[in-house]
BALOBA-1460 file (C-alpha; in Angstrom, 3 decimals):
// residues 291
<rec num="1" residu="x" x="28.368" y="-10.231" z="28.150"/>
<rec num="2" residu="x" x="29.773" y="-8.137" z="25.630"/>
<rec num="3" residu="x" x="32.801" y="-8.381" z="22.619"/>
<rec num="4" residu="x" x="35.859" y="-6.247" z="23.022"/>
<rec num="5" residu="x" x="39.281" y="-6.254" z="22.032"/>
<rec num="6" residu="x" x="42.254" y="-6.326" z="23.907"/>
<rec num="7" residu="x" x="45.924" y="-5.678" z="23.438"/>
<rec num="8" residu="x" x="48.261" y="-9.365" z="24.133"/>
<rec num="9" residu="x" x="51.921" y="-8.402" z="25.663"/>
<rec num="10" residu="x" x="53.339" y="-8.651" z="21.812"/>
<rec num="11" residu="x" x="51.098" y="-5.827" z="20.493"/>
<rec num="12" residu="x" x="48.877" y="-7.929" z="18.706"/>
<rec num="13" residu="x" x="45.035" y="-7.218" z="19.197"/>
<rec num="14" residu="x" x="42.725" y="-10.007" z="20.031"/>
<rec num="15" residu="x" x="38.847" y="-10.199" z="19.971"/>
<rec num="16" residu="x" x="37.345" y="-11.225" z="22.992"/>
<rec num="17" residu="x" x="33.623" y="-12.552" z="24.489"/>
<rec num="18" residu="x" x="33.546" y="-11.242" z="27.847"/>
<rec num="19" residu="x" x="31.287" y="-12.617" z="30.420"/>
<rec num="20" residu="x" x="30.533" y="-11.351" z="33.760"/>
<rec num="21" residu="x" x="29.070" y="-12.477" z="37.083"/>
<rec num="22" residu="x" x="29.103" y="-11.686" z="40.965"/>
<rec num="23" residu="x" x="31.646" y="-14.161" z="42.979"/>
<rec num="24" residu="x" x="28.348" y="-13.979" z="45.347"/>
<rec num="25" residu="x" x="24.956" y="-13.215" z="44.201"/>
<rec num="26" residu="x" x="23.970" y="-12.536" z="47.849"/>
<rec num="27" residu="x" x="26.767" y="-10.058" z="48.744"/>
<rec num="28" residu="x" x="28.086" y="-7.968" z="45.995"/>
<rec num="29" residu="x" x="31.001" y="-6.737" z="47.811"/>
<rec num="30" residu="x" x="32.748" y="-9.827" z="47.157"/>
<rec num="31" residu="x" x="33.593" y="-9.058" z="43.915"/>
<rec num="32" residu="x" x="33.445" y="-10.424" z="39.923"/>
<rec num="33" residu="x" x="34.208" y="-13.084" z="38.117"/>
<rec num="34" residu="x" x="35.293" y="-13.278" z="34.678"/>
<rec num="35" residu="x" x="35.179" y="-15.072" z="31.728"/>
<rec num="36" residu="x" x="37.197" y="-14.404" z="28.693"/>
<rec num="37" residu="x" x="36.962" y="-16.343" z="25.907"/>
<rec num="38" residu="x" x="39.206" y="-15.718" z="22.578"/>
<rec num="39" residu="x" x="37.226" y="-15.744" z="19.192"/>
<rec num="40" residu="x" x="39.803" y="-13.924" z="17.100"/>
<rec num="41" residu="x" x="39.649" y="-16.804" z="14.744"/>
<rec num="42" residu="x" x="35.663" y="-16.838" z="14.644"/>
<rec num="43" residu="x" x="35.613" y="-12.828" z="14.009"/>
<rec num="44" residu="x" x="38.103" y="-13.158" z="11.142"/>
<rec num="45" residu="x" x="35.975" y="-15.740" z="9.180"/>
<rec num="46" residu="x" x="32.533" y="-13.339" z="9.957"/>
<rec num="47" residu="x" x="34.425" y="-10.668" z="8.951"/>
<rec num="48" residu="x" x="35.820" y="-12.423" z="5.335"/>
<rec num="49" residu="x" x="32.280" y="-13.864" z="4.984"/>
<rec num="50" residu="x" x="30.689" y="-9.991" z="5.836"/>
<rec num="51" residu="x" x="33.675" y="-8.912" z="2.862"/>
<rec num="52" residu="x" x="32.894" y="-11.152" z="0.560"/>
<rec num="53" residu="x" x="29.032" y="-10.768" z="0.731"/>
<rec num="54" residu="x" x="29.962" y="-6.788" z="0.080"/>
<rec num="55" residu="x" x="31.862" y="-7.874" z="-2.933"/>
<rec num="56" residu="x" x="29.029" y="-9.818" z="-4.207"/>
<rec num="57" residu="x" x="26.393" y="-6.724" z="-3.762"/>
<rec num="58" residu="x" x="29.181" y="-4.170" z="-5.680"/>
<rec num="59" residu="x" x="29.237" y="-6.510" z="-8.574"/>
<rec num="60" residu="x" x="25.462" y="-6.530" z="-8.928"/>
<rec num="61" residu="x" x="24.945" y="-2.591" z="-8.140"/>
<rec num="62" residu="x" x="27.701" y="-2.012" z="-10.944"/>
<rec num="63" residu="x" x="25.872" y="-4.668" z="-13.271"/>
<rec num="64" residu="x" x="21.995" y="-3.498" z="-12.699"/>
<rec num="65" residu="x" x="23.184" y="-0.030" z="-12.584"/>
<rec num="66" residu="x" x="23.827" y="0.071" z="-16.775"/>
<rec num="67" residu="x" x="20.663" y="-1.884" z="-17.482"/>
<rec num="68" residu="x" x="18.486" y="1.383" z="-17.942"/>
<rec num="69" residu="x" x="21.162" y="3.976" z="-19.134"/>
<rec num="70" residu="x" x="20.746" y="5.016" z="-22.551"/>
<rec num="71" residu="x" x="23.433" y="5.696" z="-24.460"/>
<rec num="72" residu="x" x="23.694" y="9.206" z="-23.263"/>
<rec num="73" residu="x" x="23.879" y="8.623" z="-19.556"/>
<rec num="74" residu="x" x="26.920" y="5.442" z="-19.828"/>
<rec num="75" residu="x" x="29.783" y="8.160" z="-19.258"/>
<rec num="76" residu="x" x="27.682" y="9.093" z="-16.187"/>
<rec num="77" residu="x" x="26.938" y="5.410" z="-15.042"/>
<rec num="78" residu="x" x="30.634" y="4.768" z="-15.164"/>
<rec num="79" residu="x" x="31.725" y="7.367" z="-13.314"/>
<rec num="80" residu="x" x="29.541" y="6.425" z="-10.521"/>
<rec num="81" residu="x" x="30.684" y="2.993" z="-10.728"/>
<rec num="82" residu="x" x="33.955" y="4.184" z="-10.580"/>
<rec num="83" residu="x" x="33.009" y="5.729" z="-7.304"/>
<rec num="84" residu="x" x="31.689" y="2.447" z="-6.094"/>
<rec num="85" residu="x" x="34.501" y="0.222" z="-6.593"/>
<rec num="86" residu="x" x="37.136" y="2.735" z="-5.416"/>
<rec num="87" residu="x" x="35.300" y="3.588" z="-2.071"/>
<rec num="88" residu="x" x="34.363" y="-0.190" z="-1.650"/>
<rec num="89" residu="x" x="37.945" y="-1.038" z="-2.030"/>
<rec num="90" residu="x" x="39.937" y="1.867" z="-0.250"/>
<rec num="91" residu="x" x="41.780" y="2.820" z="-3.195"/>
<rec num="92" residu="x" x="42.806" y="6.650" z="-3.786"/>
<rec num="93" residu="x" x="41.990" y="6.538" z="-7.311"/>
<rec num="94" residu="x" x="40.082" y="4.354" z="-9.985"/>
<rec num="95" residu="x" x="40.165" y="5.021" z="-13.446"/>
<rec num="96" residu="x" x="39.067" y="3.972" z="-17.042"/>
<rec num="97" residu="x" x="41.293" y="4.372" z="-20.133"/>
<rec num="98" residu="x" x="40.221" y="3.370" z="-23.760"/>
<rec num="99" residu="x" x="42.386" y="2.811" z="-26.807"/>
<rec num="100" residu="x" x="41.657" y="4.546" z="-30.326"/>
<rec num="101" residu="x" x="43.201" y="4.308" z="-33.582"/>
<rec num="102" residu="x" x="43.501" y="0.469" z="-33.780"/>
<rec num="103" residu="x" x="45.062" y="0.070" z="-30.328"/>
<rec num="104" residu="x" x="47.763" y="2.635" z="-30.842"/>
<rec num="105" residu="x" x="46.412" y="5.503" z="-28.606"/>
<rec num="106" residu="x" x="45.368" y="5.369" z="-24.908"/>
<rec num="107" residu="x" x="43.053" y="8.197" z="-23.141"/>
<rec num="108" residu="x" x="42.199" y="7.994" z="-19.731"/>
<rec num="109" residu="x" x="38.104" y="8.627" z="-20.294"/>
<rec num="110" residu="x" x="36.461" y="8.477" z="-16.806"/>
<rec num="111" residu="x" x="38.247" y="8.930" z="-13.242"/>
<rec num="112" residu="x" x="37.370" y="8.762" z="-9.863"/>
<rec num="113" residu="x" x="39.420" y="10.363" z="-6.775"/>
<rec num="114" residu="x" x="39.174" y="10.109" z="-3.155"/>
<rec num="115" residu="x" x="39.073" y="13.594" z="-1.080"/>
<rec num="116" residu="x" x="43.005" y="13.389" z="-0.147"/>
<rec num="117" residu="x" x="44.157" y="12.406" z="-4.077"/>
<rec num="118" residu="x" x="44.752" y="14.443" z="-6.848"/>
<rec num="119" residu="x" x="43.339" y="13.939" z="-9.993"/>
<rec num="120" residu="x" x="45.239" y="13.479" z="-13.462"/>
<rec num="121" residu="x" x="42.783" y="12.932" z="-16.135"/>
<rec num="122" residu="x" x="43.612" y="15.825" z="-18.120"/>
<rec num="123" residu="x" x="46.890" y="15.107" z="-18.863"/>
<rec num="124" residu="x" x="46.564" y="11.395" z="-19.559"/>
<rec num="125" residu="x" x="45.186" y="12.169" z="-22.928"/>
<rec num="126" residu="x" x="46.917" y="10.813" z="-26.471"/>
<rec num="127" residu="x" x="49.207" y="8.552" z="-24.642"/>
<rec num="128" residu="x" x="50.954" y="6.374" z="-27.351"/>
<rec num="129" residu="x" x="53.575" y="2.551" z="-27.542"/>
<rec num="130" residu="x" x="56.470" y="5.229" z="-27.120"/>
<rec num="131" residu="x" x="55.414" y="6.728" z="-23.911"/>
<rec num="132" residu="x" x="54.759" y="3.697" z="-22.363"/>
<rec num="133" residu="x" x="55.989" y="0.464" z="-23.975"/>
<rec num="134" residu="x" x="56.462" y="-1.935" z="-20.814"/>
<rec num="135" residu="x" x="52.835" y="-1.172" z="-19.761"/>
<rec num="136" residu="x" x="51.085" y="-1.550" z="-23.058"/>
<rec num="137" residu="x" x="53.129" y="-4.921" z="-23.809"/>
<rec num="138" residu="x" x="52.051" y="-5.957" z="-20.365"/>
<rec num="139" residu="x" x="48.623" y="-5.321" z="-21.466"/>
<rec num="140" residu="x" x="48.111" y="-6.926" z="-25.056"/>
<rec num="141" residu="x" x="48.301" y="-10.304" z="-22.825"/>
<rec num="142" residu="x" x="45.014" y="-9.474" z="-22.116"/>
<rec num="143" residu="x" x="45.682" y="-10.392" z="-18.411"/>
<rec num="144" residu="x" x="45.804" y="-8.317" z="-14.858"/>
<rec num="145" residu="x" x="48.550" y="-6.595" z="-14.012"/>
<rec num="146" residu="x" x="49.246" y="-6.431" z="-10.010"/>
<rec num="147" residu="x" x="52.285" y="-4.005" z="-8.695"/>
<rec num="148" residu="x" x="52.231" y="-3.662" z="-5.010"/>
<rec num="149" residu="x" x="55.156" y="-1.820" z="-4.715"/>
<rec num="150" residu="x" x="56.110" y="0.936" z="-7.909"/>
<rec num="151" residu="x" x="59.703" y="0.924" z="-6.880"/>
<rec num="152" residu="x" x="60.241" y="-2.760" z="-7.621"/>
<rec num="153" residu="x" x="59.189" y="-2.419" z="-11.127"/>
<rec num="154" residu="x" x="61.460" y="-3.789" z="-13.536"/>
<rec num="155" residu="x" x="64.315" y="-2.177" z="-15.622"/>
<rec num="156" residu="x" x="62.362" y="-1.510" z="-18.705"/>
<rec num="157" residu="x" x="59.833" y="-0.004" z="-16.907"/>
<rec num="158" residu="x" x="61.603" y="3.141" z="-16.286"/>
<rec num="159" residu="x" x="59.193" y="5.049" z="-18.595"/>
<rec num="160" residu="x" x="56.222" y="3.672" z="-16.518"/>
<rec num="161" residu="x" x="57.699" y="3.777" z="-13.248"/>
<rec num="162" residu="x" x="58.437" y="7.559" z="-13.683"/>
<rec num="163" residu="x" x="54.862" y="8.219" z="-14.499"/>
<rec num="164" residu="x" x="53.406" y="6.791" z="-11.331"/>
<rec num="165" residu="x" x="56.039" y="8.723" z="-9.036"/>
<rec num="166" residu="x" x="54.411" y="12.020" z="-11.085"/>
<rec num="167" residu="x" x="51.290" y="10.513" z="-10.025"/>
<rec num="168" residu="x" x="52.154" y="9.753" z="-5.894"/>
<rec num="169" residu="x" x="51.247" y="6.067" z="-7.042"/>
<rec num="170" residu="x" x="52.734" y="3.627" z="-4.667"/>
<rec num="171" residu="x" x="51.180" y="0.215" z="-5.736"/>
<rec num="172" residu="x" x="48.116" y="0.067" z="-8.195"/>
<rec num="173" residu="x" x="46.238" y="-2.850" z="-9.806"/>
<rec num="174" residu="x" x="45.124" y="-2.865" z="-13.900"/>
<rec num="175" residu="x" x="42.619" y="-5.198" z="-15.191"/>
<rec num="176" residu="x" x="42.219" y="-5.091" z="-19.432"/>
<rec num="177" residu="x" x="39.084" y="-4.289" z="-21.583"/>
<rec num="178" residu="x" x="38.576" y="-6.573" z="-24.057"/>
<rec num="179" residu="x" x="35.990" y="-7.278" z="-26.447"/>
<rec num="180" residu="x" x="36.191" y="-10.260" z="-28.979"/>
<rec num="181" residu="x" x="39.451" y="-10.853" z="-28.338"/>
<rec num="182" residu="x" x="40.670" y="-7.376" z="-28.635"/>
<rec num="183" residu="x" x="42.038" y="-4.996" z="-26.154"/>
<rec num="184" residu="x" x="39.614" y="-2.022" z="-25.956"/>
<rec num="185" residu="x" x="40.990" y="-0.327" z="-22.386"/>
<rec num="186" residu="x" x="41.459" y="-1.403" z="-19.005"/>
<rec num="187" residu="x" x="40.236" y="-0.416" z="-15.442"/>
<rec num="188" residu="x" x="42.770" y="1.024" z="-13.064"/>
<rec num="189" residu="x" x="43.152" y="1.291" z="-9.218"/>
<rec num="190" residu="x" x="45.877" y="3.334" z="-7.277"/>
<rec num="191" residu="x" x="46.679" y="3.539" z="-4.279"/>
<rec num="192" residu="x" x="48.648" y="6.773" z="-3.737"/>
<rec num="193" residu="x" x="49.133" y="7.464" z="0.911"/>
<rec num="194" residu="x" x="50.282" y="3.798" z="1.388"/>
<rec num="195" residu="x" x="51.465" y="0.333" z="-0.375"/>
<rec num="196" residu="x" x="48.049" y="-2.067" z="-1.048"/>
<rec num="197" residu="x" x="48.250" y="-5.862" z="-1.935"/>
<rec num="198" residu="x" x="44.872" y="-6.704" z="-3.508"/>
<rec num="199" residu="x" x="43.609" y="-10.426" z="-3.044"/>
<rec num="200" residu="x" x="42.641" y="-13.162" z="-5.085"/>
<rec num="201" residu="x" x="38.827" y="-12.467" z="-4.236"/>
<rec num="202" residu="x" x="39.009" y="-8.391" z="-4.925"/>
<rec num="203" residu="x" x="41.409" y="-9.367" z="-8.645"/>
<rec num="204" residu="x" x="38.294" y="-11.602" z="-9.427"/>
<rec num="205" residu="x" x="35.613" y="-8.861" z="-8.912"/>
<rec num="206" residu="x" x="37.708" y="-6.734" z="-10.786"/>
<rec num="207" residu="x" x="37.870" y="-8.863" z="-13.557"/>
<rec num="208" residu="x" x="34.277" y="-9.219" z="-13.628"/>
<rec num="209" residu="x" x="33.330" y="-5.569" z="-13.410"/>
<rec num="210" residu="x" x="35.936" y="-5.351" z="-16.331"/>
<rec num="211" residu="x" x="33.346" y="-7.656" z="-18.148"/>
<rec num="212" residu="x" x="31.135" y="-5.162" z="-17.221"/>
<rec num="213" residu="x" x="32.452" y="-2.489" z="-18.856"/>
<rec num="214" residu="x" x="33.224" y="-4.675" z="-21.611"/>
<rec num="215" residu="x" x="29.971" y="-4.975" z="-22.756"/>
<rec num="216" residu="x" x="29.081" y="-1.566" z="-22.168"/>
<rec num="217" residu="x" x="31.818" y="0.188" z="-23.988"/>
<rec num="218" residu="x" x="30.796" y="-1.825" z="-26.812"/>
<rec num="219" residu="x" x="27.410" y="-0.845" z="-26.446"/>
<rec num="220" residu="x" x="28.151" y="2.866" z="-26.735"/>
<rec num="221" residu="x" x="30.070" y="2.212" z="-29.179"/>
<rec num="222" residu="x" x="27.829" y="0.321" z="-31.477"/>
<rec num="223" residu="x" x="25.386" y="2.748" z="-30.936"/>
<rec num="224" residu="x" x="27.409" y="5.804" z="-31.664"/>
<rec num="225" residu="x" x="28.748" y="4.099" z="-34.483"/>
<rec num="226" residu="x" x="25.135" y="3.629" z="-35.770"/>
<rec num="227" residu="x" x="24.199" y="7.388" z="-35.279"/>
<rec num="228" residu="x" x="26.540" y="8.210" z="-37.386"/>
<rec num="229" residu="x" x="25.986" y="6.064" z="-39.717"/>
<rec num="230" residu="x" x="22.005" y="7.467" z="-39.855"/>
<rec num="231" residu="x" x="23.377" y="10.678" z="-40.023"/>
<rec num="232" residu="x" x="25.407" y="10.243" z="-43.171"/>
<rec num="233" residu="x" x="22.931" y="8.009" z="-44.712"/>
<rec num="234" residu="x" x="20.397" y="10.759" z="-44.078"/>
<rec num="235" residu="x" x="23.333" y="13.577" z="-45.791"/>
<rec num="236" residu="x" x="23.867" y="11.023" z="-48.776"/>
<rec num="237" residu="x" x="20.457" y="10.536" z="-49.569"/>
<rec num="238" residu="x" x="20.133" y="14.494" z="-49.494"/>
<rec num="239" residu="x" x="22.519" y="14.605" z="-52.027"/>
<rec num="240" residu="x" x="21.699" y="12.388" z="-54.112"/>
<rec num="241" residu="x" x="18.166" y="13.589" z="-53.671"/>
<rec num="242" residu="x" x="19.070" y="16.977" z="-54.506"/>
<rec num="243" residu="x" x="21.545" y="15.973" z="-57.620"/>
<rec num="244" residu="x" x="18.560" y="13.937" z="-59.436"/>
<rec num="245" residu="x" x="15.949" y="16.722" z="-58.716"/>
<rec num="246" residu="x" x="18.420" y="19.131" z="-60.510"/>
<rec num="247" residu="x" x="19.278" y="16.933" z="-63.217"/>
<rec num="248" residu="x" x="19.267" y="17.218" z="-67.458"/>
<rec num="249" residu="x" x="18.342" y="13.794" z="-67.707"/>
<rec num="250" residu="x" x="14.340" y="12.972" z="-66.766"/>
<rec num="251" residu="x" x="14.441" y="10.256" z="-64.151"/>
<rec num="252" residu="x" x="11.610" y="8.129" z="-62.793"/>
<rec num="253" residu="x" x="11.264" y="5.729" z="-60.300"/>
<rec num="254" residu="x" x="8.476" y="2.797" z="-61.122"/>
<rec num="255" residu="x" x="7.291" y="0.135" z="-58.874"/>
<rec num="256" residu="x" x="4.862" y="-2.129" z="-59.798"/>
<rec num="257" residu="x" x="3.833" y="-0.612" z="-63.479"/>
<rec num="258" residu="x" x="3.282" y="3.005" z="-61.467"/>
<rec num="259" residu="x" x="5.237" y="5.870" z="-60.869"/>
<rec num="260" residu="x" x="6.538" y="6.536" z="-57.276"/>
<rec num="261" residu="x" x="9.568" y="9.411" z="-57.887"/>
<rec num="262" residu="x" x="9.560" y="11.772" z="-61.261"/>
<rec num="263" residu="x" x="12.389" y="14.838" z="-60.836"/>
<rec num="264" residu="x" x="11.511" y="18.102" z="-62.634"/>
<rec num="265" residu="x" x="13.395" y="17.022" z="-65.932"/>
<rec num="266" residu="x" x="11.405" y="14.348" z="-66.629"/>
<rec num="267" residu="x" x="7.917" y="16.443" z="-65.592"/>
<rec num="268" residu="x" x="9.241" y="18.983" z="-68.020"/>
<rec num="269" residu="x" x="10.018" y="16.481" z="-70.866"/>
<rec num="270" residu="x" x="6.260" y="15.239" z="-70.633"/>
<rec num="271" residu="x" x="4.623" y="18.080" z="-70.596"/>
<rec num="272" residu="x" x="3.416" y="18.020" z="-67.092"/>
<rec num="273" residu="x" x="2.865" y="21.042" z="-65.101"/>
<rec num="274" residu="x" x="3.293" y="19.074" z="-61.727"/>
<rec num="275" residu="x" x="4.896" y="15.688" z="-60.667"/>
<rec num="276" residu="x" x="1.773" y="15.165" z="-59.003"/>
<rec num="277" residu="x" x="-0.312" y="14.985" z="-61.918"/>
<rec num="278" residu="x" x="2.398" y="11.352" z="-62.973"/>
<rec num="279" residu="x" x="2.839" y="10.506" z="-59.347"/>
<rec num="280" residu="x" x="0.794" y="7.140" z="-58.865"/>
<rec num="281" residu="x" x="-0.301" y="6.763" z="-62.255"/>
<rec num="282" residu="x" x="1.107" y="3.795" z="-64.602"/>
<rec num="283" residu="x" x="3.927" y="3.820" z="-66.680"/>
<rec num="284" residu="x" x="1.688" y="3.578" z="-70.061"/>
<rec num="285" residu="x" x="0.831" y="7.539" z="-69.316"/>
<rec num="286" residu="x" x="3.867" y="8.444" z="-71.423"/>
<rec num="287" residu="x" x="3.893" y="5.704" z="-74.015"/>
<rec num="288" residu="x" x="2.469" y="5.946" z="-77.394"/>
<rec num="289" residu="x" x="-0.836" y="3.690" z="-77.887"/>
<rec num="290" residu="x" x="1.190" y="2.682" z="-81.452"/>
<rec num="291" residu="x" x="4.170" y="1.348" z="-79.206"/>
């Protein structure tokens, strides 16, 4: 027994389960017999079941694969994830762009390209409302744009649809970024050698891996955010630091009836040599006994 396909009189290909046996176990010479029974159907649903299973595994690879990046390695982990989806999926090309300046701006980030497509991150950089107004419009619904065929794009898409013939895109599928209600990027597919229809079941993993990203754009984010935050807490208090230390007036700082913090002023208007020698002692050090 073995499966094989065959070729039906139309052109269409069939899966078959062949089976085999001698017409006469005895005597060889009289020939075969054959059995051929027709489990296109069956194959199909394996096949869908095999897909779908596959589509299951990218979505946790791309999820677990964030879970012990630091904020550092991100860019990295989505570039491989990028990888992932794209060769899982056949595409060309798969992309992530992310708007700055309150939505107004669009950069394209991180890309990914397959060996026969060309890549066009560098020039996808600053991209603003004017350059592109059909596909930004299209994309503050917050909802997945799906063009299987570029050249069917709409009238005012002309500014778009010249963009993708630049880019050899013949159909390509966008899912948006958003985070608390707010469009933060989107992930992009192309398909550049031939026209692609994605289905329901590949637009929902999309979706979820843009989710995904979602929540760890944010994360970057948030944490460069707070860096730089440290960083000019860390320059302000240096200032200020260094302004009191050079100041006329004598400051202290007191906590609990003691000193903590004396600048050089105040050392000097005491008659200290050192601010160690008020440092830690009370506050009655420098008032009269009469007072």
């Amino acid at each position: 027994t073995v499966e094989t396909r065959w070729l039906k009189k139309d052109g269409l290909i069939i899966d078959i389960f062949l089976s085999s046996a001698y017409a006469n176990p005895s005597n060889p010479t009289d020939g075969m017999v054959f059995t051929a029974l027709d489990i296109t159907e069956r194959k199909a649903a394996e096949n869908k079941l095999h897909y779908h299973t596959g589509l299951l595994h990218l979505v946790l690879d791309v999820s677990t694969s964030f879970i012990n990046l630091s904020p550092g390695e991100i860019d990295t982990g989505i570039n491989n994830a990028l990888k992932m989806i794209g060769e899982f999926l056949r595409v060309d090309r798969s992309y992530l762009f992310q708007f700055r300046e309150e939505g107004l701006i669009m950069d394209n980030t991180h890309e990914w390209c397959s060996q026969e497509a060309t890549t066009h991150i560098r020039p996808l950089q600053g991209i603003s409302e004017n350059d592109m107004p059909w596909f930004i419009s299209q994309m503050r619904k917050l909802d997945f744009l799906h063009i299987p065929d570029v050249e069917k794009l709409p009238k005012e898409a002309c500014a778009e649809k010249n963009e993708f013939r630049i880019e050899d895109i013949k159909s390509l599928i966008i899912v948006p970024i958003a985070h608390g209600g707010s469009l933060i990027g989107f992930l992009g597919l192309d398909s550049v050698h031939q026209q692609k229809v994605w289905t329901i079941d590949e637009i929902s993993l999309l979706k979820v891996v843009g989710e995904i990203f979602a929540n760890v754009l944010f994360r970057k984010r948030y944490e460069e955010d707070r860096k730089v935050f440290e960083e000019k807490l860390i320059e302000s208090e240096e200032r200020y630091r260094t302004s009191i230390e050079n100041s006329n007036d004598g400051v202290a700082i007191v906590k609990t009836d003691k000193h903590l913090y004396v600048n050089k002023k105040f050392v000097q208007i005491f008659g200290y040599d050192s601010p160690d020698e008020i440092i830690g002692q009370p506050v009655t050090i420098t008032v009269h006994p009469d007072d």
